[in-house]
FIBATI-329590 format. One record per residue (C-alpha): x, y, z; residue in one letter. Coordinates in steps of 0.05 Angstrom, whole numbers, padded with zeros to 5 digits, always signed. Each point is the difference from the previous one (the first is absolute). Layout:
XYZA ...
***
This chain:
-00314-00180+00314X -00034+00061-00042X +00044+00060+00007X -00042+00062-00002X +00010+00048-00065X +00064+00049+00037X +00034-00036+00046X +00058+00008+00051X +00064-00023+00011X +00040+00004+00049X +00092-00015-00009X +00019-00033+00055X +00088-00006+00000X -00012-00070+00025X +00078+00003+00023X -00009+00055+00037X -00059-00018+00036X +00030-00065+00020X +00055+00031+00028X -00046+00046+00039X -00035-00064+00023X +00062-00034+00027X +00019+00055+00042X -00065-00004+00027X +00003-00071+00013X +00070-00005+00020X +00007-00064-00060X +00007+00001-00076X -00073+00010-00033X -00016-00031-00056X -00071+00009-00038X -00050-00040+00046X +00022+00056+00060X -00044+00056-00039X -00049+00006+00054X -00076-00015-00015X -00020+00069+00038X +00050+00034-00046X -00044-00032-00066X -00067+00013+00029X +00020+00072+00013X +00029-00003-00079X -00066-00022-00022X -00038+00051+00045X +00037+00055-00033X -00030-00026-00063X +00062-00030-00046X -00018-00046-00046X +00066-00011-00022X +00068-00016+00044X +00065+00005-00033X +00048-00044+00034X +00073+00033-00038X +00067-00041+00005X -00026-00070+00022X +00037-00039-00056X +00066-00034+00007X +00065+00036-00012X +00068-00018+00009X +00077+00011+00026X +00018+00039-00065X -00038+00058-00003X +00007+00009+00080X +00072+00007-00010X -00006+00042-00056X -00054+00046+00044X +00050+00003+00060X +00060+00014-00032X -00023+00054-00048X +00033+00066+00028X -00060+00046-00029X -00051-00044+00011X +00024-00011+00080X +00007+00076+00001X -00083-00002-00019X -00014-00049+00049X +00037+00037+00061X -00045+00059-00007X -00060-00033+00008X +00035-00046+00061X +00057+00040+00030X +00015-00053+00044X +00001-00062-00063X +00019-00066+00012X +00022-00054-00054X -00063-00034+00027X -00040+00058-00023X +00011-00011-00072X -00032-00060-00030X +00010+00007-00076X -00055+00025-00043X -00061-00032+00004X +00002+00018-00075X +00062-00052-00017X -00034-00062+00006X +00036-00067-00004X -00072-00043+00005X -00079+00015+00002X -00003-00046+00059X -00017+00034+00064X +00072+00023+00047X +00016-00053+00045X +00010+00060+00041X -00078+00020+00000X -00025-00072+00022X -00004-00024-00076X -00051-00019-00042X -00042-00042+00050X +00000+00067+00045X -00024+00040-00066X -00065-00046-00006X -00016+00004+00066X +00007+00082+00000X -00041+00001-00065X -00057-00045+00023X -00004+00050+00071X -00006+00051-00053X -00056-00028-00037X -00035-00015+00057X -00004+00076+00008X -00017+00017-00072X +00067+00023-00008X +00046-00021-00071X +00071-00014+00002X +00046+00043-00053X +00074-00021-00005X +00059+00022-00047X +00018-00025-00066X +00060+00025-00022X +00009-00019-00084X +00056+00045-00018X +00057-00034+00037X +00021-00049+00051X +00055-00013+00056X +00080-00007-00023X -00013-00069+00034X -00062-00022-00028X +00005-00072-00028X -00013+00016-00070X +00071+00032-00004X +00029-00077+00001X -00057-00036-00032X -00026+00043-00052X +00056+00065-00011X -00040+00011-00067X -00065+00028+00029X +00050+00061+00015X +00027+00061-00037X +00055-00014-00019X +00065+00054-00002X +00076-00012-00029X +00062+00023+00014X -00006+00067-00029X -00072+00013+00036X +00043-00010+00063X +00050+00047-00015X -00039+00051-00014X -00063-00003+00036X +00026-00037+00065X -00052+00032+00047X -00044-00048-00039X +00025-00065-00015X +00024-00053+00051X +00055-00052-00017X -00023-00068+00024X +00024-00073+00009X -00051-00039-00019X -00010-00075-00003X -00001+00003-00073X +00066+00036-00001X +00018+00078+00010X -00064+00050-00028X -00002+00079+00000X -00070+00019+00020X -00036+00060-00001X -00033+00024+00069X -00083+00022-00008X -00001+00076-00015X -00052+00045-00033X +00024+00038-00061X +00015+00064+00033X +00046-00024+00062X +00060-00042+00010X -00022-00072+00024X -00013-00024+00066X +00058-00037+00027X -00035-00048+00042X -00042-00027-00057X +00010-00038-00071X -00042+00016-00058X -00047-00052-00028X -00010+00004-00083X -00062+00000-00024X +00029-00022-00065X -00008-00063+00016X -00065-00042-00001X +00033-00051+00042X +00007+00055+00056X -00076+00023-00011X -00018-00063+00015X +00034-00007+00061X -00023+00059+00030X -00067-00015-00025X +00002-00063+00044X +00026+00035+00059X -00067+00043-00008X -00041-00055+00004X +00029-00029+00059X +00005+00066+00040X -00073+00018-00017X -00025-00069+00030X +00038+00039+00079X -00043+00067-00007X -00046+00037-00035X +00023+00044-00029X +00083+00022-00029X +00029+00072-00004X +00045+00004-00053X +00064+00049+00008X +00018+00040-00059X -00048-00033-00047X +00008+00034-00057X +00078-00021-00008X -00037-00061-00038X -00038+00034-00053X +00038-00015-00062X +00016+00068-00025X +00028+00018+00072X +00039-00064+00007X +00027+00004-00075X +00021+00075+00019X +00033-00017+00064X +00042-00066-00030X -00006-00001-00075X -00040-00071+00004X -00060-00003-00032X -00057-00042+00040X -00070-00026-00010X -00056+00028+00049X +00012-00036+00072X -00063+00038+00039X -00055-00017-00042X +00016-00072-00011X +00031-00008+00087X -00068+00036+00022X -00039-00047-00048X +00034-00066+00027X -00011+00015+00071X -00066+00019+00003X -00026-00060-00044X +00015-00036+00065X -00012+00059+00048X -00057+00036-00020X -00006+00067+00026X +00075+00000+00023X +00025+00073-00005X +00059+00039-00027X +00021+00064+00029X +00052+00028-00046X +00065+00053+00018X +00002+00045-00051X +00027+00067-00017X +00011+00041-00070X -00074+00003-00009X -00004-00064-00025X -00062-00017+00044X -00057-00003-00052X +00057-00050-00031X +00001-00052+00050X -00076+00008+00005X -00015-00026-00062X +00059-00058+00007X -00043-00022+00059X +00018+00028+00065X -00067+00019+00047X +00042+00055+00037X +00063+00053-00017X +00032+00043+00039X -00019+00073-00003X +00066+00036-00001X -00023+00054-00036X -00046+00026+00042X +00038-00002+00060X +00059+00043-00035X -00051+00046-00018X -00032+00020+00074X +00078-00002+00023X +00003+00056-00055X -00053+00030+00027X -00043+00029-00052X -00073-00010-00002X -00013-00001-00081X +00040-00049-00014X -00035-00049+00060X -00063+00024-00035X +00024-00022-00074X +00027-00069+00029X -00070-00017+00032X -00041+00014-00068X +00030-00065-00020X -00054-00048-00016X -00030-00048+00046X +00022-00058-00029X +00072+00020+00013X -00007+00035+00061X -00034-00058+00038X +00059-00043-00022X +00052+00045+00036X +00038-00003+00071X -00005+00056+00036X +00056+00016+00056X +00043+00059+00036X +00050-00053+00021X +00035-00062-00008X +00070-00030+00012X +00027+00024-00070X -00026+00076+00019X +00018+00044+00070X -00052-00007+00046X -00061+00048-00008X +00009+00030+00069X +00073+00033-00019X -00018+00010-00076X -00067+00045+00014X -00001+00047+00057X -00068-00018+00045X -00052+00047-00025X +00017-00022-00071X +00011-00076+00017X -00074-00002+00022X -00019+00035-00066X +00034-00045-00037X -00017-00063+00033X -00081+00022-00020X +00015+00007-00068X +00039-00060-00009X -00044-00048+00038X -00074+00036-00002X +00011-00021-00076X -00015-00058-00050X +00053-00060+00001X +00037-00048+00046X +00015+00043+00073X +00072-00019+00024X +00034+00016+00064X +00061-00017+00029X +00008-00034+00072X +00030+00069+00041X -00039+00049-00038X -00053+00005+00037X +00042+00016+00065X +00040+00063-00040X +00067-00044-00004X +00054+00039-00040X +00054-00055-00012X +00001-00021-00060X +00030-00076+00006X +00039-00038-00052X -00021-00077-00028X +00063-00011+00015X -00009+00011+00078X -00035-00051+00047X -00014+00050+00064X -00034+00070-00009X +00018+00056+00057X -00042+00011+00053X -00038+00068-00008X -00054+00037+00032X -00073-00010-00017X -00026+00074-00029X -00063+00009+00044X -00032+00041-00053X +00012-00040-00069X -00016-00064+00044X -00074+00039+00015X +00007+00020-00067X -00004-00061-00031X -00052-00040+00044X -00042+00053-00031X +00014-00008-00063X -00005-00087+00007X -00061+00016+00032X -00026+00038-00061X +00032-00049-00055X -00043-00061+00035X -00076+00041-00031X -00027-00050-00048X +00001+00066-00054X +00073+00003+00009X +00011-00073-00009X -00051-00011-00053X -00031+00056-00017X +00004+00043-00071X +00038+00061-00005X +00002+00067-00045X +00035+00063+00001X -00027+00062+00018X +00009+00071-00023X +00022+00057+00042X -00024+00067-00033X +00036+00071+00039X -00029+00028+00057X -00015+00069-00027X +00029+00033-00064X +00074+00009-00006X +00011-00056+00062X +00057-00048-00015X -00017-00046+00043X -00036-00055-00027X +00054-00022-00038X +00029-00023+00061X -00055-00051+00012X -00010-00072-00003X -00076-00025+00007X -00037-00063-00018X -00057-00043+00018X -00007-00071+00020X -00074-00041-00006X -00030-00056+00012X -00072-00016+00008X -00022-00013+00066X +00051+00033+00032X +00018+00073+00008X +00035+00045-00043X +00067+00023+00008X +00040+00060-00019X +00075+00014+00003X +00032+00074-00008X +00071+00012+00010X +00029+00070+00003X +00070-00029-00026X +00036+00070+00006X +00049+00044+00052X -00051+00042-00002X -00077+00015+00013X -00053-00010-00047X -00070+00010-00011X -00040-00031-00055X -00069-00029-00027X -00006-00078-00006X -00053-00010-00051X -00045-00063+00019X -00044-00015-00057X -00045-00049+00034X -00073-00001-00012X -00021-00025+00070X +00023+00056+00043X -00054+00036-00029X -00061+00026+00046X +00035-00027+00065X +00052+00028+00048X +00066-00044+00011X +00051-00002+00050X +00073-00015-00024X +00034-00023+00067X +00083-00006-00012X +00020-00074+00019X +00073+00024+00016X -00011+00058+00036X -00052+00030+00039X -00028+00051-00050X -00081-00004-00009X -00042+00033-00057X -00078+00007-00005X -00008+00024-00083X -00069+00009-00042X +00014-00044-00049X -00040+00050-00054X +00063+00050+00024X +00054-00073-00009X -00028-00011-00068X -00005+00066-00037X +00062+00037+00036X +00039-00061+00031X +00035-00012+00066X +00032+00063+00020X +00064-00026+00044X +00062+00050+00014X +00055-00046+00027X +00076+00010+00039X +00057-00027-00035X -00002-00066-00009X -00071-00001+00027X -00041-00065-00020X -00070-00033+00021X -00035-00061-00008X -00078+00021+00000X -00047-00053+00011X -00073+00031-00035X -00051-00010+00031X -00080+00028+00006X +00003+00042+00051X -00071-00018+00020X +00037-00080+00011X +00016-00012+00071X 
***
């Protein structure tokens, strides 16, 4: 099953939707209950990709840990103001076995789910989580050396990140996961990467998982590159990814990493082996928003750029519908997914939900679908489906001011998507508060000696240009805030 050169993904929180589900059917769901109208519809919205987050087995300890935390209940009360015990499952993130919950249907109902996907040229992408595991996980009685380790002093002073536990193998202090710039996640125990015993083992846990989907994401990937790992704990380690990636793909070809990753340390994991990384910086800088410093971060080479995951939301970030107000959201949403790499949404997005819901949580609130981001975004799905969006080649364009002494094309975004046989495509965004006018330079040969028509694919804008005028001044365009189009260039003389 070829995946086409930028593909999309869509997060599904498979907890939540399951608890949606048994509402619905008045009985607990479990993964065969995904509706086969509800995966054709998937598939006609063009995702290549479906994330399926949380499916993996966690236990009694982190639950407890989750529903007695006074802060973290305080979290989970604003987003359910009427929360139940119930409602709070444990991270999905705390994992106490890659076998699928018992919970979910297990791993029988996993196959099944995958192979309905396939059928509709859909892949399956689950979590691996290699920092850290469960308090409960087995390896704390039958291997308490594939852990950091902490003392009696590291408890005393650091206790917000070591756990005291009774082990089979007699009393251990252990450290709970943590990145080096925040106190450790109680619910978790760190794994050391100092040992080649523990490599191993999590090696094999690759191998096994990749043989249930297609393809893993990876959360917070870049805890594992040696000079992160040795800052965080003071353990020196060999390289895991290269070797991990290497030893699952010599029995799954073509199996695919999606990597976490933050501290621009993206071009990193590329070269260590990972197909996709997430695209943080971009997204902080249209939050921002500023238009030169979009316009530096897609100069980036090709070869980087098409390796990249491109989003305005997922669980780990508020949702885009209460982080960018809706004229600006749109604008945003064309920049980040009218451009090279992997396109990834979030189940909710695309119906304007503002809730941003914990890991930890198992039921979502019910909210009201936003009429116009919903319209919005069939649009837009509409638009990402064109063969020159999915495989096409892309370049940056230049926008050159309007007249002398005009501003304005400095707040402009513009580039150009081709591929033979199909029509061109050109994307302008206005991403500014305020009006701007500018020229769009178009240095293609053909539109000489013929008129064209550049008809907007969002909107319901139409143009009839000389392409003589296109190619020696360029596209004249003066936009609203936030304005944006999608021209599809055609000869006008083409019915």
């Amino acid at each position: 099953m070829s995946m086409p050169r930028y593909p999309a993904l869509l997060q599904i929180n498979t907890r939540l939707r399951l608890t949606e589900l048994s509402r619905v059917l008045g009985r607990q769901a479990t993964l065969d209950d995904f509706d086969d109208v509800e995966l054709d519809r998937l598939a006609a919205q063009g995702f290549d990709w479906i994330w399926l987050l949380s499916v993996w087995q966690t236990g009694a300890a982190a639950q407890r840990i989750s529903r007695s935390r006074a802060d973290w209940r305080a979290d989970f009360q604003r987003t359910l103001p009427d929360l139940q015990d119930a409602d709070i499952g444990g991270s999905g993130f705390a994992i106490t076995a890659y076998a699928v919950h018992a919970d979910l249907g297990g791993d029988a109902a996993l196959a099944r789910l995958r192979e309905r996907l396939r059928r509709r040229g859909l892949k399956l992408m689950l979590d691996f989580v290699p920092n850290h595991v469960a308090p409960d996980h087995p390896w704390v009685d039958e291997h308490p050396e594939f852990f950091v380790a902490g003392s009696d002093d590291d408890l005393a002073r650091a206790p917000q990140n070591y756990l005291r536990l009774t082990t089979k193998q007699g009393p251990r202090a252990l450290a709970h996961g943590r990145d080096p710039y925040f106190d450790g996640w109680p619910d978790t125990l760190q794994l050391n990467y100092g040992k080649a015993q523990l490599q191993q083992a999590m090696i094999t846990q690759l191998q096994r998982i990749a043989g249930q989907c297609d393809g893993l994401r990876c959360d917070m990937a870049m805890l594992l590159l040696p000079e992160v790992f040795q800052r965080t704990w003071g353990i020196a380690m060999q390289p895991f990814w290269p070797k991990a990636i290497a030893a699952v793909r010599h029995r799954q070809p073509g199996f695919e990493f999606m990597a976490e990753v933050y501290w621009d340390l993206e071009w990193t994991l590329q070269q260590q082996g990972f197909d996709h990384c997430y695209d943080k910086r971009l997204y902080d800088r249209l939050r921002v928003p500023q238009t030169m410093p979009v316009r530096a971060h897609l100069q980036a080479g090709l070869g980087y750029q098409d390796r990249l995951v491109r989003f305005l939301e997922n669980h780990d970030e508020p949702r885009a519908a209460a982080t960018f107000a809706p004229q600006v959201h749109a604008a945003a949403a064309v920049i980040t997914f009218c451009t090279p790499g992997l396109r990834f949404f979030q189940q909710g997005q695309f119906e304007g939900c503002r809730m941003q819901v914990s890991p930890h949580l198992v039921r979502a609130p019910q909210e009201p679908v936003d009429a116009t981001i919903l319209a919005f975004y069939a649009r837009l799905l509409r638009v990402l489906r064109l063969p020159a969006l999915r495989e096409g080649d892309w370049s940056l364009l230049d926008c050159h001011e309007a007249w002398a002494g005009n501003p304005g094309a400095q707040q402009f975004l513009a580039w150009r998507w081709q591929l033979p046989g199909t029509p061109d495509l050109c994307v302008v965004v206005n991403y500014a508060p305020q009006q701007g006018q500018c020229f769009v330079r178009l240095p293609w040969p053909e539109l000489a000696g013929r008129d064209w028509r550049l008809r907007d694919l969002l909107g319901d804008a139409v143009y009839e240009r000389p392409g003589d005028d296109l190619l020696a001044r360029g596209l004249y365009l003066d936009l609203p805030p936030w304005g944006h189009h999608v021209f599809e260039v055609q000869n006008a003389g083409d019915e």
